[in-house]
N, C-alpha and C positions, 0 to 999 in steps of 0.2 A: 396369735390373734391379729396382731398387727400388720403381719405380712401377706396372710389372708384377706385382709381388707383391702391392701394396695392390690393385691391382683387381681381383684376384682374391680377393681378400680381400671385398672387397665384395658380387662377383660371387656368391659361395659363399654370402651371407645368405639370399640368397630360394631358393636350393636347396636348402638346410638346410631353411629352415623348411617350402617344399613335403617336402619328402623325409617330414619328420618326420608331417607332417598325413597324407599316403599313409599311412605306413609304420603309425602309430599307427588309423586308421580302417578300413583292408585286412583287420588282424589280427581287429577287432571284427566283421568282416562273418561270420567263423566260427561259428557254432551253437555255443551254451553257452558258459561261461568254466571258469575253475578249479575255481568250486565246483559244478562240474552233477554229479561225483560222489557227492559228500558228499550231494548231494539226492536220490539213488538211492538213499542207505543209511538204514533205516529208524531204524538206532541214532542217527542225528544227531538230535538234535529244531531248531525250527524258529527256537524261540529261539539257540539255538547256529550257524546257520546266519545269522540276521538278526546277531552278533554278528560272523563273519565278513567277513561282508560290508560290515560297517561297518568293522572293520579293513582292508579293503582297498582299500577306497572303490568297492565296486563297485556302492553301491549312490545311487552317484550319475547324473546322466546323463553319455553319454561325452563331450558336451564341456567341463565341467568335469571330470570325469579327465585330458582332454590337455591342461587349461589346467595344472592343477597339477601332473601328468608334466614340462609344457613349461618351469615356472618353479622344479620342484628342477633339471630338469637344465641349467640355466643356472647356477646355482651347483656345478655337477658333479655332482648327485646325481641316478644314472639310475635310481633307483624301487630301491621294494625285491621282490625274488624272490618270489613265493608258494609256490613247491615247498620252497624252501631256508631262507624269512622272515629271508633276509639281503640288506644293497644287492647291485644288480646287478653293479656292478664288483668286488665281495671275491668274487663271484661264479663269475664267467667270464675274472678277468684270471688264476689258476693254470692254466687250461683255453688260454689265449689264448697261455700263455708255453710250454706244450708243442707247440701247432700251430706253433708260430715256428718251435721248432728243426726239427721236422722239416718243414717247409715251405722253410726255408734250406736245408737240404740238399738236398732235391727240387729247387731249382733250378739249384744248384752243378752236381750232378748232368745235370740239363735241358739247360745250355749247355754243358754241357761232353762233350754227345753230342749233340747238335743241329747248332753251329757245324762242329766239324770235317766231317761228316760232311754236310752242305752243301756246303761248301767243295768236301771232297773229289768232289759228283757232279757238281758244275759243272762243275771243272777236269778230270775223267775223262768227261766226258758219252758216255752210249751204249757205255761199255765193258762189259766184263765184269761188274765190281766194281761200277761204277754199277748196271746189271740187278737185279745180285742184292740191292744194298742199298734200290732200288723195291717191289721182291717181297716182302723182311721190312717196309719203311714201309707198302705196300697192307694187310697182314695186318694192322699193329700198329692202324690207321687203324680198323681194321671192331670192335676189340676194345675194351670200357669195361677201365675201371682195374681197378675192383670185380669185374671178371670172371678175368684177366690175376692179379690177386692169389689167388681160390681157386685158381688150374690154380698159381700159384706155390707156394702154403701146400702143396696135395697133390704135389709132387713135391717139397719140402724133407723131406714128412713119412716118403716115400718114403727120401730119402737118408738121413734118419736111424737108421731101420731097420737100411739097410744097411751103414751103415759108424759109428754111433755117434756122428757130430757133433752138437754140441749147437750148435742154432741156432736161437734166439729168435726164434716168431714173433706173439707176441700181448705186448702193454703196453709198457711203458718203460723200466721197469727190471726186475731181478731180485730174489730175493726175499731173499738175500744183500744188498741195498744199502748197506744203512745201514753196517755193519759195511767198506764198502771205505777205501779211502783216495781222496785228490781224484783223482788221475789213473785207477787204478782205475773211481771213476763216472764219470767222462767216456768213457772207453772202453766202460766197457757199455753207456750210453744210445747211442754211436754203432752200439754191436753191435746194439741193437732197433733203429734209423734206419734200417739203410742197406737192409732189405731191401723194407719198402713207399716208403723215396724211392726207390730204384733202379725199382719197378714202374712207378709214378708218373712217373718222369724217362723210359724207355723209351718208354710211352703215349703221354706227350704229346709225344714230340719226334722223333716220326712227322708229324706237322703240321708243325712249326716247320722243320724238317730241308727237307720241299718247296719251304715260303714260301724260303727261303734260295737252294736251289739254282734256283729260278726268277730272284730276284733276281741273284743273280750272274750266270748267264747272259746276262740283259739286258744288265747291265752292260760285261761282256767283252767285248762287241762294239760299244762305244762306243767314237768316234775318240780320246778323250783317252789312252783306252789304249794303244789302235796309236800313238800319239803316244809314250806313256815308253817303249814297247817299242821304238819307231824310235833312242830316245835313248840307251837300251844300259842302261835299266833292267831289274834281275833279277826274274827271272820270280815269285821269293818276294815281292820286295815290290810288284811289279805284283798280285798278289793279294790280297795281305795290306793294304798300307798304300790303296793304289788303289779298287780294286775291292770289297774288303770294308768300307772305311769307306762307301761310297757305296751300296753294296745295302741296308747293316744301319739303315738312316735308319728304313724301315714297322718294323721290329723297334724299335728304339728306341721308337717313339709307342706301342708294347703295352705299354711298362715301365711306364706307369702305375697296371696294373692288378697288378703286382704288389705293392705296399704293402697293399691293403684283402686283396689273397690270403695274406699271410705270417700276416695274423690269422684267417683263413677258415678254415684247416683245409684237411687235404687228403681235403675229400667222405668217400664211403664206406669208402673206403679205411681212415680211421680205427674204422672199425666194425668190416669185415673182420677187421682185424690189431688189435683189441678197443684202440685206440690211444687214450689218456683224452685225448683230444685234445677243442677246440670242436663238432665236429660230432654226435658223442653226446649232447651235452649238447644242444643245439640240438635234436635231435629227439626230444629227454624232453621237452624245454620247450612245442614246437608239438603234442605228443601229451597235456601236462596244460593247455595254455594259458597259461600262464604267460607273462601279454602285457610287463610292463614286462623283463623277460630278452628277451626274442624283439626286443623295439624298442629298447632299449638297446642289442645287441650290431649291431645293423641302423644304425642311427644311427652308430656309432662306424667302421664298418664304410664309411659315406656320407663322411665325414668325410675316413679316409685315401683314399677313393678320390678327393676333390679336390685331397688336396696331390699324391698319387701324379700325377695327369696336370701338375699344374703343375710337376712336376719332370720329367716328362718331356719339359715345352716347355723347359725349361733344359738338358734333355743333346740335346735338336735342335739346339739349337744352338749347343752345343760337337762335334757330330757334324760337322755339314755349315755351315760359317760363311754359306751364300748365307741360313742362317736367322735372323734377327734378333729377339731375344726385347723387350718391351715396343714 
């Protein structure tokens, strides 16, 4: 194990530092930076503009900007904001710790309607019940999240109307917050949560729901099975310990990507349901330029997406032991 971790450790230097040259060069390829507004406005003068610019270093060339980008944030310092004119990370890590919660749940959520409901179309194949749960998966399939969430917003907004529930569908909290007590705010913030992860967990596990019951089905008709079924093993744990350990192996190797997703944000979704989540911020940032915000959170972002796979080579192979890690 150990030494599997060191070479990946290694492994991740020259991807880091490609990642970071991409990621820091791409953004430059964009037409004007931060200050192309300011130079529209006739009230700046040009002194005040050259003073900017020096404060930002933009008015050096780009590859000294990504050399000296490259040698704060080796010391942890990923630049400082220009929309904000604060470091990136005081930045984006309150924004970073909202998308979490509600990103955790979106997944709890995810599995916990995907797996069964897998499960269930393998072992029922072609019935009834399978059909009809095909029929809602095709629909949900053709449907974006951001889409699925206004028809949701307008028929909460609908139930409101008529029957007076108050049901929270934009920000975090309410406006009453500060004033609760701890168990209190934990329960409201779950009350703004659960109804864009619940969109979000629906949408995507129309996908995941297929991959599963495809998998199993392979599975099931695999001799080893008829083998513990010959053996007078019960049909629960023929599926469950057997067959569902062995399907859920290509699932397992996508768990990677969810470490760099718990900090992503959940897309538009956060926009929709006005969620002060990362991705708002991310797209004020790429709409003012705001390059060291946009490559600092991109970076960080690159970052857990390598421990995120290298951990996922580690639950392979506590999945399926034929897998040997290092």
């Amino acid at each position: 194990m150990i030494p599997f971790l060191l070479r990946r450790v290694v492994q991740s230097i020259p991807t880091l530092l490609l990642a970071s040259v991409l990621i820091f060069f791409v953004i430059q390829l964009a037409p004007g930076d931060f200050l192309t507004p300011a130079r529209l406005n006739p009230g700046i003068s040009e002194q005040q503009l050259a003073n900017l610019s020096q404060n930002f270093g933009l008015d050096r060339p780009v590859w000294q900007q990504y050399l000296l980008w490259m040698g704060n944030m080796l010391r942890g310092d990923f630049g400082l904001s220009f929309q904000y004119t604060q470091p990136v990370l005081d930045v984006i890590w309150p924004r970073i710790v909202n998308s979490v919660w509600l990103v955790l749940l979106y997944i709890v959520l995810f599995y916990a309607i995907a797996i069964p409901v897998g499960v269930f179309g393998a072992v029922k194949q072609n019935s009834v019940g399978d059909k009809a749960v095909n029929v809602v998966l095709y629909f949900l399939l053709g449907f974006p999240s951001f889409f699925l969430s206004l028809i949701v917003i307008y028929g909460i907004l609908l139930l409101r109307n008529k029957t007076n529930i108050d049901i929270p569908l934009n920000g975090m909290t309410s406006d009453n917050f500060d004033s609760l007590n701890a168990v209190q705010k934990v329960l409201d913030v779950l009350k703004h949560l659960i109804i864009p992860a619940l969109v979000l967990a629906v949408t995507d596990a129309a996908g995941l729901t297929r991959v599963i019951r495809g998998q199993m089905l392979e599975v099931m008709h695999a001799d080893y099975i008829r083998t513990a079924r010959a053996k007078g093993v019960s049909e629960r744990t023929a599926i469950w310990k057997h067959t569902f350990r062995n399907a859920i192996v290509p699932i397992v190797a996508g768990i990677g990507g969810l470490l760099p997703a718990a900090v992503s944000g959940a897309g538009f979704a956060e926009v929709v349901f006005a969620y002060p989540g990362i991705t708002p911020m991310l797209l004020t940032a790429i709409n003012t330029s705001d390059l060291y915000l946009i490559a600092g959170f991109t970076v960080i972002v690159t970052i857990l997406l390598i421990v995120g796979n290298a951990l996922s080579d580690i639950l392979l192979a506590v999945v399926d032991p034929r897998i040997k890690v290092g």
